[in-house]
Every structure is written in C-alpha cells, then in structure tokens.
C-alpha positions in Angstrom: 52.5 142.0 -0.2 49.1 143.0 -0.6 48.0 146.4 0.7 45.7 146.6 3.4 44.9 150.3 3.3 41.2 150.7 1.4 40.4 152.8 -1.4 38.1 155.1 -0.6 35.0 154.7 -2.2 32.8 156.4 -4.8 30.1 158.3 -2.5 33.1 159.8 -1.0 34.3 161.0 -3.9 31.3 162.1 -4.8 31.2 163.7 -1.3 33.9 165.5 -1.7 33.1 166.9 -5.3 29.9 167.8 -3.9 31.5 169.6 -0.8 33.4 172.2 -3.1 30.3 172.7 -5.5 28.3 173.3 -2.6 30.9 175.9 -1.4 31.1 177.3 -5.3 27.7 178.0 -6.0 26.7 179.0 -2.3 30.1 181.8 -2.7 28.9 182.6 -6.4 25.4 183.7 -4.8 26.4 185.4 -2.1 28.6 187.7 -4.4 25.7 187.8 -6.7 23.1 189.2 -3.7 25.3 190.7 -1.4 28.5 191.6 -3.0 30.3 189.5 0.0 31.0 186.1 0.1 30.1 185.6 3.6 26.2 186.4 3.2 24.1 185.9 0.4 20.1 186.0 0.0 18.3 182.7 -0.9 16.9 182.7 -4.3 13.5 181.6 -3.5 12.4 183.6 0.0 14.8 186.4 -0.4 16.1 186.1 2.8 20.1 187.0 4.1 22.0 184.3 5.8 25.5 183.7 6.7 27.3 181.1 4.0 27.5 178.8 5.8 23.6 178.5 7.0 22.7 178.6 2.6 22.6 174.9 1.1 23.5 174.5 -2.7 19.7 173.6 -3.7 18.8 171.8 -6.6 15.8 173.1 -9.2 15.1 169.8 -10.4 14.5 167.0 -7.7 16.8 163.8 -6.7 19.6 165.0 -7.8 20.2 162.9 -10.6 23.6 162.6 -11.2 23.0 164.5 -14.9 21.7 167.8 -13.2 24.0 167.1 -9.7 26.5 169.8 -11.1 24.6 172.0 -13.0 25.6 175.7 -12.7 22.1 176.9 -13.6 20.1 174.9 -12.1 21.7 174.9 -8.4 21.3 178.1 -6.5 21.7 179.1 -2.7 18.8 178.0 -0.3 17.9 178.3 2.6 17.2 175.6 4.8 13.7 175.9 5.3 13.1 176.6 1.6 15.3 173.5 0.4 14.3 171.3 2.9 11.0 171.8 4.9 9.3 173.4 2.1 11.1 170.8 -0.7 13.0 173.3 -2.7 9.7 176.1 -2.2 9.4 175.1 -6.4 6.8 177.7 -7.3 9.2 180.4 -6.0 12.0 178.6 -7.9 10.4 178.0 -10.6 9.8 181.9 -10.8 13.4 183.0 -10.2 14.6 180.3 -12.8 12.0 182.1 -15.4 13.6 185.1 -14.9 16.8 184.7 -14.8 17.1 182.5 -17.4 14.1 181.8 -19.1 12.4 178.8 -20.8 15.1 177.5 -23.1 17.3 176.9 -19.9 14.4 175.6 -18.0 13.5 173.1 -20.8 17.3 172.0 -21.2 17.3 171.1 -17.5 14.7 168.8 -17.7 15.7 167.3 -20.6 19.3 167.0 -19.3 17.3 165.3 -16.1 16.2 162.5 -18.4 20.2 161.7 -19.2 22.0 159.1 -17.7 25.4 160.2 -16.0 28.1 157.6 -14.7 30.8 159.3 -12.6 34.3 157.4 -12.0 36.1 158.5 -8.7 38.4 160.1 -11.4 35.5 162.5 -12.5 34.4 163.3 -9.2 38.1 163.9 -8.2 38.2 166.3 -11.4 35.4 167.9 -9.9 35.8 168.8 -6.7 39.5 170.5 -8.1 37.7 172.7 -10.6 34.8 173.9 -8.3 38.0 174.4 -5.4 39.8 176.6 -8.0 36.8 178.8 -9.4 36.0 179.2 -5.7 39.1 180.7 -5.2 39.4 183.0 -8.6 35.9 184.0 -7.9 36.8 185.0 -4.4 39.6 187.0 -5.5 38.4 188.4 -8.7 35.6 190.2 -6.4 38.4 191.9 -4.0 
C-alpha cells in the first residue's frame, strides 16, 4: 500500500529552521539592547521595537545558504532598515566594524563565496538547536 500522505518539502524545512533562528537572534538582541526579550533596539537605526515588529536581518545580501545562519552576521532590524532601506548597509556596515571588527567582516564574505547544501535533516537539526538556545537564553537572563 503506498502512502498517500506527502513529505513535506525542503523550503519548509528550511522555513521552519529559519522561523526559530529568526526568533533566536531577534531574542539574543533584544537581551543584548534592552535587557528584555520582548523589545530590543535595531542595530542599524537604534530604534526600540516590540520582538515581534524586529526581523532577523542579514549583513551580507541573498541570503546564501553559507551565511543564512550565521550568528555574526544576522542581527535584529527593523523593518524599514531591512527592507525599504535594503539592510541600511552603511549603518551595518559600521555596527559590524565595531562589534566585531575586520577579521569577522572579511570571514563573512569569504564564507559568502561557499557553497552550502542543506538536507531536510540539517534544516530539521537546525530549527531544534536555535528552539533550545532560545529557551536557555531566555532563562539564563531571569
């Protein structure tokens, strides 16, 4: 009897992985600007907003899959600084300077140049690592 049920497919995998990183680095910000993980600031206008109005925002474009779930080089955005004003790069760039200096900066573009293949395993992997270091970072900050 064959099954009729479908698997689901990879961009929902990769949906869902992205869906908890999202949540992980937008939380991780928020307790980085505001010391609450309900607000945080974005990174590149320095403004406060609630979670859930912060997108995870990419400092290299396209969001190649080598760079998708980098930890440095994601960081809470706004909405019109991610996407009206494409990221607001010059501002980025600055905050990335700063924070972690050129070394970074040059390993992320070179990372950029990598090819990544993710299973539905690896994406699966993903989105329950960036679910549980939600949750410890959550609770190691009350």
């Amino acid at each position: 009897m064959k099954s009729t049920a479908k698997k689901d497919t990879l961009s929902k995998h990769k949906e869902k992985a992205w869906k908890a990183f999202s949540i992980y680095i937008r939380t991780r910000d928020c307790l980085k600007t505001t010391w609450g993980h309900e607000r945080g600031t974005c990174i590149t206008c320095n403004r406060e907003y609630p979670l859930k109005q912060l997108q995870a925002g990419h400092f290299i474009d396209g969001r190649n899959n080598a760079v998708l779930f980098s930890e440095k080089g994601v960081h809470a955005q706004c909405y019109a600084c991610n996407v009206r004003l494409h990221g607001n790069k010059v501002k980025y760039w600055l905050y990335m300077e700063q924070t972690y200096g050129h070394d970074v900066i040059d390993e992320l573009i070179a990372e950029s140049n990598q090819q990544v293949i993710y299973s539905r395993e690896d994406f699966d992997e993903i989105a329950e690592k960036y679910k549980q270091k939600t949750v410890q970072l959550i609770a190691s900050n009350y």
